[in-house]
C-alpha distance (Angstrom), angle and dihedral (degrees) to the residues before:
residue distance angle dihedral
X1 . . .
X2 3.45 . .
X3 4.18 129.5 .
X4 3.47 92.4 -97.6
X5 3.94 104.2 39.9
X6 3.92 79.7 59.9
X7 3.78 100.3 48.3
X8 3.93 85.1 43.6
X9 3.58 95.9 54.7
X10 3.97 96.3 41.9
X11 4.02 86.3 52.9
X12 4.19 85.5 45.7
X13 3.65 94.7 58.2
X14 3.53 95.4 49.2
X15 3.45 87.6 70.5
X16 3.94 133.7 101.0
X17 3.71 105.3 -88.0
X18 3.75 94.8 -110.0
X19 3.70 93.5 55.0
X20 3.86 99.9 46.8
X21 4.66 75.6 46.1
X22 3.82 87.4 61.8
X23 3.64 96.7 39.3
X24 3.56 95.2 52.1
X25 3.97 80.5 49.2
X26 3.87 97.6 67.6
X27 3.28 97.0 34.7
X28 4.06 89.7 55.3
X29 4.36 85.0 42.1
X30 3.91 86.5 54.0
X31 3.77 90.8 57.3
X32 4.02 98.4 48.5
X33 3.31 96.8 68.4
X34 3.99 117.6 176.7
X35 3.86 109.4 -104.7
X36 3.97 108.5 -166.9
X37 4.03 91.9 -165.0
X38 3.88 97.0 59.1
X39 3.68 89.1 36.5
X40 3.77 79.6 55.2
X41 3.64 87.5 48.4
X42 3.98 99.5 51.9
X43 3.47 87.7 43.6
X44 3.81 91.1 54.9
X45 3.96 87.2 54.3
X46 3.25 97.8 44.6
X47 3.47 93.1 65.1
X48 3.43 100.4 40.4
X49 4.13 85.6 57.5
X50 3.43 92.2 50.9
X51 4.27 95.6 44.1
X52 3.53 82.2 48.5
X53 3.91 98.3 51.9
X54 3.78 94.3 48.5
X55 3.65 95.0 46.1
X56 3.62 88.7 55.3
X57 3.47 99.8 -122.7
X58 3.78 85.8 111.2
X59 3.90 127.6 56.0
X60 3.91 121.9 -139.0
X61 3.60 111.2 -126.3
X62 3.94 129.1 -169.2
X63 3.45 127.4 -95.6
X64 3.51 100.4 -110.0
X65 3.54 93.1 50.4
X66 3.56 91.4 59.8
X67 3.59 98.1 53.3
X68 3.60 95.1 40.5
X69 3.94 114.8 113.1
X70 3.87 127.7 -153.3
């Protein structure tokens, strides 16, 4: 890390915890930047999930099945 990404963060954490909170906010906002073609993309899937569950070519499972890890 650079000279200045230190000094920044040492003056960051002196502040009050809610401040150094909404800094870390904006600085995580400024990296999620909206990106049309992978919306475009997830969109695109999302459709073809759904086209495929209706048309029966895809099961619906429950929730907790999805999320469940081996």
């Amino acid at each position: 890390m650079s000279n200045a990404a230190n000094i920044l963060i040492d003056q960051a954490l002196e502040l009050p915890a809610l401040e150094r909170a909404a800094v870390a906010e904006q600085i995580l906002l400024s990296l999620d930047k909206p990106d049309a073609e992978l919306d475009a993309i997830w969109a695109s899937e999302a459709e073809s999930r759904l086209s495929a569950y209706k048309s029966g070519r895809e099961p619906a499972i429950a929730l907790s099945d999805a999320f469940k890890t081996s």
